[in-house]
Each structure stands twice: as structure tokens, then as C-alpha cells.
N, C-alpha and C positions, 0 to 999 in steps of 0.2 A: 653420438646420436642415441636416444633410447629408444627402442623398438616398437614399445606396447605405444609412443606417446606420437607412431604416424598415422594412425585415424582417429585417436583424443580430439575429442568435438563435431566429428562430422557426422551427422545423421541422415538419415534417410530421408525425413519431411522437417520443414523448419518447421520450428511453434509458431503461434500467432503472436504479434505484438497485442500484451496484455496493457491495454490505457484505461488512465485512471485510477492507479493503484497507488497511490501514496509515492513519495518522492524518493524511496529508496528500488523502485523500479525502474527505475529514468527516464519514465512515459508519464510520472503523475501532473500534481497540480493544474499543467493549461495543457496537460495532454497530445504534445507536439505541435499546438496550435499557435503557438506564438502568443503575444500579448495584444489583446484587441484587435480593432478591425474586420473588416466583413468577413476575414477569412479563419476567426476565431470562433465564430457564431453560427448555431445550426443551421441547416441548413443554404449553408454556402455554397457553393460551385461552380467551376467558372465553365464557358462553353465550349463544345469542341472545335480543337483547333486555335484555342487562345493561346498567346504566345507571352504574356506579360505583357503586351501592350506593342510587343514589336509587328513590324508589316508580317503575317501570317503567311506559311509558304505557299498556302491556294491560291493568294493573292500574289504572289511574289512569282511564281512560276507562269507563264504565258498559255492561255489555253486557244490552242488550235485545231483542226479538220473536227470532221466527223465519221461515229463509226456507227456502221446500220448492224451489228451484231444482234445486238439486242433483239432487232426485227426479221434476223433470217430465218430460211426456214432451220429445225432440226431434222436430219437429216441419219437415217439409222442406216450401216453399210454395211454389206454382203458382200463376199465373193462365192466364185463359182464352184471354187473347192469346200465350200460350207458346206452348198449344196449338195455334192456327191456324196460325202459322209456322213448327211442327217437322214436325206430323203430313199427310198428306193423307186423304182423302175415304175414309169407312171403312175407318179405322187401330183398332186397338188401344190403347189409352192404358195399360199398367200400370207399375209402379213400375221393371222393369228396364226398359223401354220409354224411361221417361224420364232413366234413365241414360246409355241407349247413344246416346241425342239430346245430351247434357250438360248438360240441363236442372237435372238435382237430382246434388248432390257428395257425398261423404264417408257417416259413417254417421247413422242418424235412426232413431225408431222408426213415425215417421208420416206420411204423405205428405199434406195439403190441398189442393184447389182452390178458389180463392178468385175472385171474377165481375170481375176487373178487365180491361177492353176485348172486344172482339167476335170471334164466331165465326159461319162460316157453314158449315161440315166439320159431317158428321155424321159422329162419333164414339163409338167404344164406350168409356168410362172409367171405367176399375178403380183407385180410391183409398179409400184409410183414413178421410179424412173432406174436405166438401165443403159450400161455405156456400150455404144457399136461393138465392141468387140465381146462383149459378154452376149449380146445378142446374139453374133456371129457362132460362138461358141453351144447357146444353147438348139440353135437350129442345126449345127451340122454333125447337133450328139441324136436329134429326130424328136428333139422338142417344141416348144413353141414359148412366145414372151405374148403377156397381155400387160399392157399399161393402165394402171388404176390409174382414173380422174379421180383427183385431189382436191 
């Protein structure tokens, strides 16, 4: 084995295949295009999902149920241990609230709090929805929950 000859050729980024360059680059004359026919001539292209002619897998594969994804809500999620660490002692909790903390990103149509870890702030929280036990949690820290209509 010679040593220097085990990364000989390997580069970093491949070139481009150079077409149309005379027949000593091995892309000249029809330019890997074969001899005639539609698929030698500009502007050719076939559609997506053509398969040469055979049944197409879209076709081939059975399409079943439906899914309402698409139309759920988004749904942006809190917990209650957020809240102890962002807010202090009769804070406000509303939806830009917890943005300007960077607690919740991007866009959503709905904000939850959800009862994972503890609180002992008593806080005022204004969100769109909130699970019984985080309820439970912010009331027996001597807070209060408001539900924004959505």
C-alpha cells in the first residue's frame, strides 16, 4: 500500500460536469443526451412522479382515512414551572407577557398551561386554555386563572 495514494482523488466538493466540450471530455458532442428524441431536445422534461411509463407509486399505493392536521388548532404550551422562573410575585401572565420572557416563539392560535412542576408566586394568568390541575396549582399558590376567549 502506498500511503500518500489513500486520499489521491478525494476532494472536498465535486466539480461540475462540464457539457459540451468536445469529445475528449466525455460529455461532448450530444452531451449525455443520447441520440434524438424528445428527451435530446430543449426544453424536455418529464413530470413529477413519472416513472417511464410504469403504474406511478401514487398510483400504486392505496389512499385511505383522513387527517384534520392541517386544520388544528396551534397550540403553544406552558408549564407552571416556566412560570415561577420567568415571572415574580404578582406578575401578570398574558400571552405577550410570555413572549417578551421567550417563553412561547413564532405564531399559534392558542396558548395552554399545563401543571408540570411547582409554584409558590402568586400570579394573575390570562391564557386560552389550562389543565385542572395547573388550575389547581395556581390557585392554591393564591393566584387566580383567566381564560381568554379565542
Amino acid at each position: 500500500m502506498i500511503i500518500d495514494d489513500v486520499h489521491r482523488g478525494i476532494t472536498k466538493n465535486r466539480k461540475r460536469k462540464r457539457i459540451g466540450r468536445g469529445t475528449g471530455s466525455g460529455h461532448g458532442k450530444t452531451s449525455g443526451r443520447g441520440h434524438k428524441g424528445y428527451g435530446s431536445r430543449s426544453g424536455s422534461s418529464t413530470r413529477v412522479g413519472f416513472e417511464g411509463g410504469q403504474t406511478p407509486i401514487f398510483m400504486r399505493v392505496a389512499k385511505r382515512g383522513f387527517n384534520n392536521k392541517a386544520f388544528a388548532d396551534k397550540v403553544a404550551i406552558i408549564n407552571v414551572r416556566d412560570l415561577e422562573k420567568a415571572f415574580n410575585d404578582g406578575d401578570t401572565v398574558s400571552p405577550e407577557a410570555l413572549r417578551t420572557k421567550g417563553l412561547i416563539h413564532g405564531h399559534f392560535d392558542a396558548v395552554k398551561l399545563l401543571a408540570d412542576g411547582e409554584i409558590t408566586k402568586k400570579l394573575t394568568v390570562q391564557v386560552h386554555r389550562f389543565s385542572a390541575s395547573a388550575e389547581e396549582k395556581i390557585v392554591k399558590a393564591g393566584g387566580k386563572l383567566e381564560a381568554i376567549l379565542a
